[in-house]
C-alpha positions in Angstrom: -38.8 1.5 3.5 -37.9 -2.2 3.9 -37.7 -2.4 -0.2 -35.7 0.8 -0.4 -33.5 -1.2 2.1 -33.5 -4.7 0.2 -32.9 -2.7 -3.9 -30.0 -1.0 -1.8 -28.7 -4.3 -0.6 -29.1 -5.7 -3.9 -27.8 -2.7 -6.1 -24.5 -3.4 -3.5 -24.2 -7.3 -4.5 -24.4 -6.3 -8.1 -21.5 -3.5 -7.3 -19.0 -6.0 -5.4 -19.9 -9.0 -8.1 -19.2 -7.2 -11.0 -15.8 -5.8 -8.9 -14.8 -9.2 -8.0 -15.5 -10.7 -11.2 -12.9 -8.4 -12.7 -10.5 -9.1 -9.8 -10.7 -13.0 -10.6 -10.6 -12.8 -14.6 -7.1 -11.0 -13.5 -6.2 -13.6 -11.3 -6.7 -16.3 -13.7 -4.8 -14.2 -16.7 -1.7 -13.9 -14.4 -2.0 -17.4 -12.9 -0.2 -18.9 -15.8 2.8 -17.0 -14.7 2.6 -17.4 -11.2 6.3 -18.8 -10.6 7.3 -15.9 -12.3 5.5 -13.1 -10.3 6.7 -15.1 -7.3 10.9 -14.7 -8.2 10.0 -11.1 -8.8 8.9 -10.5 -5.5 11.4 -12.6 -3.7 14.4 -10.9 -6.2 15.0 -7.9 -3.3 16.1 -11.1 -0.8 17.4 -13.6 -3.1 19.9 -11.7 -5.2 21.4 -10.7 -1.4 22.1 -14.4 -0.1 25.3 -16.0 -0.5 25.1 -19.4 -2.1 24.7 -20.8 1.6 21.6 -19.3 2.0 18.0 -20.2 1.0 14.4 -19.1 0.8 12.5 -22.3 1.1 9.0 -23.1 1.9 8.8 -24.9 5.2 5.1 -26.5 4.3 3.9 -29.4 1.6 1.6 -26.8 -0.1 3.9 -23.6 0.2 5.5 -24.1 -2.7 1.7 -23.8 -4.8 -0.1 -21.6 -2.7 2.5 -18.6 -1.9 2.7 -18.2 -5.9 -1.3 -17.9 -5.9 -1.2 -16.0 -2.9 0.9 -13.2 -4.6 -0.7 -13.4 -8.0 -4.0 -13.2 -6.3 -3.1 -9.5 -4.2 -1.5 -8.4 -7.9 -4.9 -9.2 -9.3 -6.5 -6.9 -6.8 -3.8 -4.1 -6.9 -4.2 -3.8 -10.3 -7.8 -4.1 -10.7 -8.1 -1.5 -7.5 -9.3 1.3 -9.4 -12.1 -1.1 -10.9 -13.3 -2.2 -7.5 -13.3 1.6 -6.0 -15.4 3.0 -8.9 -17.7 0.2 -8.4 -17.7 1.5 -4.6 -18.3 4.9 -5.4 -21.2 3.9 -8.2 -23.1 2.7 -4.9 -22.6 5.5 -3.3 -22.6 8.2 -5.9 -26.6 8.9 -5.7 -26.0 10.3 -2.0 -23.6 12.4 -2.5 -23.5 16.5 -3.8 -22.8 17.3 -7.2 -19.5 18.7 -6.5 -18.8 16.0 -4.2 -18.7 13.3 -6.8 -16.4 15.5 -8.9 -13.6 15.0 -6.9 -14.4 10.9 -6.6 -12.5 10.1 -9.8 -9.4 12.4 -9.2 -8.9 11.4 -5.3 -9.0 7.6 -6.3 -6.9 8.1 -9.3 -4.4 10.2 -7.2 -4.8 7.4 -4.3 -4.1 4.8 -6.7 -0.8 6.0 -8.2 0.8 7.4 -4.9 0.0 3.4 -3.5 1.2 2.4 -6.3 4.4 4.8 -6.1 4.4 3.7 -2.5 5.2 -0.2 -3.3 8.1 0.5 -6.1 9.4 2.5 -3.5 9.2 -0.1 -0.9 10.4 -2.6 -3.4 13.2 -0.8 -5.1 14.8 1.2 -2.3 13.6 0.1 1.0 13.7 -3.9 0.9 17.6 -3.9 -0.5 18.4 -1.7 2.1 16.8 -3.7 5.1 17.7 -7.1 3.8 21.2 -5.6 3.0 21.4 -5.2 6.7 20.3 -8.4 7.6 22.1 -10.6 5.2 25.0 -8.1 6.9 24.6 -9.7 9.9 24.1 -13.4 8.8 27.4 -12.9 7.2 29.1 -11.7 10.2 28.0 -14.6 12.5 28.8 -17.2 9.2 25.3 -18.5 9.8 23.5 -19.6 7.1 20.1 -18.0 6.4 16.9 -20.3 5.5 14.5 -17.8 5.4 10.4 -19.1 5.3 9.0 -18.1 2.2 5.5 -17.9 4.0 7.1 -15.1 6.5 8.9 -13.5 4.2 5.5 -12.5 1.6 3.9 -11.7 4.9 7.2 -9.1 5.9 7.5 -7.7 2.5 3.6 -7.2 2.4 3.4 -5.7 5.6 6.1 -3.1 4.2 4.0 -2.6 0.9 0.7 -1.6 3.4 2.8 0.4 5.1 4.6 2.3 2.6 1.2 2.1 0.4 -0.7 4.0 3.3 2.4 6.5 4.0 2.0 7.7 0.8 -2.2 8.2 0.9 -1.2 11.0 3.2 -1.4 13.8 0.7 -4.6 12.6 0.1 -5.7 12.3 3.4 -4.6 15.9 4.3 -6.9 17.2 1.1 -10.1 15.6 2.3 -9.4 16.4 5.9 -8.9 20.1 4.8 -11.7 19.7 2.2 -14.0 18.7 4.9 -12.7 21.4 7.8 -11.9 18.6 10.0 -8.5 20.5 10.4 -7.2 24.0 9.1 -3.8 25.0 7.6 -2.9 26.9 10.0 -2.9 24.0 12.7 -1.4 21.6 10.1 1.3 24.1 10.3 0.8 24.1 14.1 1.3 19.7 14.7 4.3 19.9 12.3 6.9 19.5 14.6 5.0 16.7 16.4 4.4 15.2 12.9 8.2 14.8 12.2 8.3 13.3 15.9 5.6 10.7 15.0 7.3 10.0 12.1 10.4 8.6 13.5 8.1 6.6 15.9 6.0 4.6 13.3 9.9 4.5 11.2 11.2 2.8 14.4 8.0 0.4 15.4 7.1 -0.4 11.3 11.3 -1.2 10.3 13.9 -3.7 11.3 16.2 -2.0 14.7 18.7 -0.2 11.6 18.9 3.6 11.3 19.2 3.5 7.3 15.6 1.3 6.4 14.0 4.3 10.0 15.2 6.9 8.1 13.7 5.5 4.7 10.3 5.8 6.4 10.4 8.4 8.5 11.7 10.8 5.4 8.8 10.2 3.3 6.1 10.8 6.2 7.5 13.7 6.5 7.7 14.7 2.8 4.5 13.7 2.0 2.8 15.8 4.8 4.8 18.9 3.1 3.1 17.9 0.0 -0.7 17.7 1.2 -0.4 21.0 3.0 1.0 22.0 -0.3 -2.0 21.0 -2.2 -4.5 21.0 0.0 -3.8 25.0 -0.2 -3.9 24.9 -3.8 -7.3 23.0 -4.2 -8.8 22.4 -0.6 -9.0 26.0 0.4 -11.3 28.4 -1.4 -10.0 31.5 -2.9 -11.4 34.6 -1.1 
């Protein structure tokens, strides 16, 4: 038993080296272009500010490490579905034939919906919040110098966010898929779902109704969608 246990534990170190490796061989292709991938993210701000207005990093290293920092998380994003199939190598021996059918297609589908989740985020959410709050510098003719370390942790806190939001398709398959819950009462918790949304719009958002609404929309979309196809494909026909 203890040598079942240790060819486990080593078959997992060979599944998270190999995933890693990938993850840093990314890392170092992109790294060349670091400066780059940083004035990409910080565009949504930047193009906002009046000429009296800065991002500026507020530490000696900040101006080297925040570029790595972001190339580094673009690395992993896009090496993602790498690192989950290594995952679900490990644990593909325990699970049921059918059951490692719908592996590939649930990480695919995770993995674009995140992904869809960010552009989102990046393209329609973040102008509209920083829109607001540039708004309000402007009214109180107060220069902002925003931190450029607080700002990547703002804007990433969004991209989790938005990026989990959007698993919840997804999560309503499996959870139907697995009869944790049924259709019926996913129809049942809808009203308290639209409810919740607004809540985790209003705690997750800046104090504005427009970048609330941006939110709480989608939840509610979304949760439309995966009672849409978990009836499709979680359900079986009788």
């Amino acid at each position: 038993m203890q040598e079942t246990f240790i060819s486990h534990l080593t078959e997992l170190r060979k599944s998270l080296i190999r995933a890693f490796s990938i993850v840093l061989i990314l890392f170092f292709s992109l790294v060349y272009w670091a400066s780059d991938v940083y004035s990409i993210f910080v565009q949504p701000l930047k193009k906002l500010l009046p000429a009296t207005s800065q991002i500026v990093f507020n530490d000696v290293t900040g101006a080297f490490l925040v570029p790595l920092k972001i190339t580094f998380l673009l690395a992993l994003l896009i090496a993602l579905p790498w690192v989950l199939y290594q995952i679900w190598s490990f644990i593909a021996p325990g699970l049921y034939k059918h059951e490692r059918q719908l592996v590939i297609p649930l990480v695919l589908s995770s993995y674009i919906l995140f992904w869809i989740g960010l552009l989102f985020v990046y393209y329609l959410v973040l102008p509209m919040i920083f829109k607001f709050l540039v708004g309000y510098s402007n009214a109180t003719h107060t220069a902002m110098f925003t931190s450029a370390s607080e700002y990547v942790d703002f804007v990433l806190q969004m991209f989790i966010s938005f990026g989990m939001i959007f698993e919840i398709p997804v999560a309503i398959f499996i959870l139907v898929k697995v009869k944790v819950i049924s259709i019926v009462n996913l129809y049942k918790i809808r009203p308290y779902m639209i409810v919740g949304a607004f809540i985790i719009a209003a705690i997750f958002t800046p104090p504005d109704p427009f970048s609330q609404i941006m939110m709480a929309i989608p939840i509610c979309l979304l949760y439309e969608l995966g009672i849409i196809v978990a009836k499709k494909w979680a359900v079986n026909d009788k």
